[in-house]
NUROLUM-202937 format. One line per field, with one value per residue: residue number from 1; residue in three letters; y, x, z of N, C-alpha, C in turn. Coordinates in steps of 0.05 Angstrom, whole numbers, plus 5000, padded with zeros to 4 digits. Atoms other than C-alpha are relative to their C-alpha. Layout:
seq	NUM;...
type	ALA;...
n_Y	Y;...
n_X	X;...
n_Z	Z;...
ca_Y	Y;...
ca_X	X;...
ca_Z	Z;...
c_Y	Y;...
c_X	X;...
c_Z	Z;...
***
This chain:
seq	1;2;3;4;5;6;7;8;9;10;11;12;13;14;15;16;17;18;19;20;21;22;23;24;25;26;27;28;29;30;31;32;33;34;35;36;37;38;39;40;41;42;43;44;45;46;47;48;49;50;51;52;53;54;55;56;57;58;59;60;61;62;63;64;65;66;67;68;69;70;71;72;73;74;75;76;77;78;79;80;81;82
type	UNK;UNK;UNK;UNK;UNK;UNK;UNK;UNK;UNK;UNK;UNK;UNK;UNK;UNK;UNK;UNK;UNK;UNK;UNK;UNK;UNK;UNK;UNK;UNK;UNK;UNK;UNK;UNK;UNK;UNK;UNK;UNK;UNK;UNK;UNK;UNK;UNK;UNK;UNK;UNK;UNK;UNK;UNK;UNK;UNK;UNK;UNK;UNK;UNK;UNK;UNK;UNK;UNK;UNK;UNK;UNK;UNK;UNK;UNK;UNK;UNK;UNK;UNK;UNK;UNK;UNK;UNK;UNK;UNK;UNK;UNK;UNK;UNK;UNK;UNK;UNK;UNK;UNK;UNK;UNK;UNK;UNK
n_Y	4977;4962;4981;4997;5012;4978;4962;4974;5012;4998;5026;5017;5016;5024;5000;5038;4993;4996;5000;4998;5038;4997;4985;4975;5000;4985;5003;4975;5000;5032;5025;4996;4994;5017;4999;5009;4976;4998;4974;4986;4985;5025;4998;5002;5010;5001;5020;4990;5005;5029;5016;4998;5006;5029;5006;4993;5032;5015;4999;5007;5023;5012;5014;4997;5000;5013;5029;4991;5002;5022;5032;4997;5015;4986;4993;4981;4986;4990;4967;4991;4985;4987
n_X	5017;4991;5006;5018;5030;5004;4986;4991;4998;5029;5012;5026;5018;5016;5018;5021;5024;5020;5020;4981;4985;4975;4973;4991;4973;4978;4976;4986;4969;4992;5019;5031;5010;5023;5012;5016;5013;5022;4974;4969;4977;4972;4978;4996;4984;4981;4982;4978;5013;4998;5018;5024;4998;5003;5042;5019;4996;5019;5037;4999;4997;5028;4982;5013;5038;5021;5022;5026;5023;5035;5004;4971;4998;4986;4965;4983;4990;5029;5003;5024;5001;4975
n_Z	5000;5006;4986;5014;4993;4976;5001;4982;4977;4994;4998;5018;5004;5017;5013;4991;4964;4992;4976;4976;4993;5018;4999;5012;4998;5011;4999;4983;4988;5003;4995;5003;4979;4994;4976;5008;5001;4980;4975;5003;4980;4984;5012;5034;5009;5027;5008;5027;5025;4996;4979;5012;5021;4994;4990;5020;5013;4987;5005;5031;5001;4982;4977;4984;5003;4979;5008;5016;4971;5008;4980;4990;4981;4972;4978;4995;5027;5002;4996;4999;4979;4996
ca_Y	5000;5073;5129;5146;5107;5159;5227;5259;5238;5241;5173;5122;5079;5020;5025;4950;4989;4989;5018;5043;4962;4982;5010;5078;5072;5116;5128;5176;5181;5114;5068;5055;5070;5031;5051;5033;5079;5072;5107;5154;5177;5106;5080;5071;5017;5018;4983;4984;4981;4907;4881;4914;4890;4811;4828;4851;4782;4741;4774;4762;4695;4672;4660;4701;4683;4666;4601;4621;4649;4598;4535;4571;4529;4592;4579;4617;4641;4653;4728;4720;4777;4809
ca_X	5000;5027;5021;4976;4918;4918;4928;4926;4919;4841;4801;4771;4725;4699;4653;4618;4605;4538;4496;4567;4595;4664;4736;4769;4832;4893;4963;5009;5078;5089;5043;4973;4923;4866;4803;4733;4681;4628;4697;4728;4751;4789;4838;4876;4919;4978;5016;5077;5067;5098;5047;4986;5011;5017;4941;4917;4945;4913;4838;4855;4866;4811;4858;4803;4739;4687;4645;4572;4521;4463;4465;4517;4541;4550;4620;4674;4686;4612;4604;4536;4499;4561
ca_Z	5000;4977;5014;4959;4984;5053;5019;5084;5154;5152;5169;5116;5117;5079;5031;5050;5125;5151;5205;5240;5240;5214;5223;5203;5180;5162;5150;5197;5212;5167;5204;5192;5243;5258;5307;5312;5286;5348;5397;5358;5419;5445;5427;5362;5336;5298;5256;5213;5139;5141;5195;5158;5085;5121;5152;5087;5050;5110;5104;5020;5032;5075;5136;5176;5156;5210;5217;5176;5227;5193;5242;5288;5348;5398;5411;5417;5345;5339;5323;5325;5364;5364
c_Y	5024;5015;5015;4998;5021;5019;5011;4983;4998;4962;4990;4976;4985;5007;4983;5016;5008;5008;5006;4974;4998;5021;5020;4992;5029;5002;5028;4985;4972;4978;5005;4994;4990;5012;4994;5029;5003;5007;5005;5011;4983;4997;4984;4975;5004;4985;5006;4993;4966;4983;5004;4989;4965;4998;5006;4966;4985;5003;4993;4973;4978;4988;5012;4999;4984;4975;5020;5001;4980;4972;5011;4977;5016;4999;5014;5020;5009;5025;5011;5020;5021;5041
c_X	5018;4985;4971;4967;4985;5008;5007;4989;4966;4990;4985;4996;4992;4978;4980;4984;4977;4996;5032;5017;5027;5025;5008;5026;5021;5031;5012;5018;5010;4982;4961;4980;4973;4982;4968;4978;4976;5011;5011;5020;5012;5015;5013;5018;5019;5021;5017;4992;5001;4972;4974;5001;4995;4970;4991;4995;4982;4974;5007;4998;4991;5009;4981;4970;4985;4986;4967;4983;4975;5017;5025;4997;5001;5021;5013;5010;4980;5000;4963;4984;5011;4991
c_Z	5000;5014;4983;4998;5028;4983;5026;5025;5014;5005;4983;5011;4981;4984;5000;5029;4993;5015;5017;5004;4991;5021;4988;4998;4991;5002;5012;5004;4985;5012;4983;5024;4997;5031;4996;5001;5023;5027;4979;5017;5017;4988;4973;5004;4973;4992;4980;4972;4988;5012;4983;4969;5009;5010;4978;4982;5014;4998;4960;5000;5022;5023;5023;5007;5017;4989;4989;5029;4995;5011;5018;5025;5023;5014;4992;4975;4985;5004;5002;5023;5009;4980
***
């Protein structure tokens, strides 16, 4: 990811979010900054451009995809509700 994608140190958002259910991201100082849009005023995460380039690959490559909420089991990886 190029600096290109953050022009400026403002917060984006997803285009898929709904109803508030999403992350803001951005780029400062070299990292990229992660926080959730229902606290903008907690707290942020950040990560180096490495760390967020190896999380971008992993959600690409279905290393994080949840169990289907139709017939969930309610355990622990169950976001159902959530």
């Amino acid at each position: 990811m190029g600096s290109s994608a953050f022009p400026s140190p403002s917060w984006s958002t997803s285009s898929f979010s709904v109803q508030g259910n999403c992350v803001e991201v951005r780029l400062r100082d070299g990292d990229v900054q992660v926080r959730n849009t229902r606290d903008r005023e907690g707290s942020v995460l950040s990560f180096t451009h490495a760390e967020w380039t190896a999380f971008l690959s992993g959600v690409r490559n279905a290393e994080f995809d949840l169990p289907s909420r139709t017939g969930s089991s309610g355990k622990d990886g169950d976001r159902a509700g959530a």
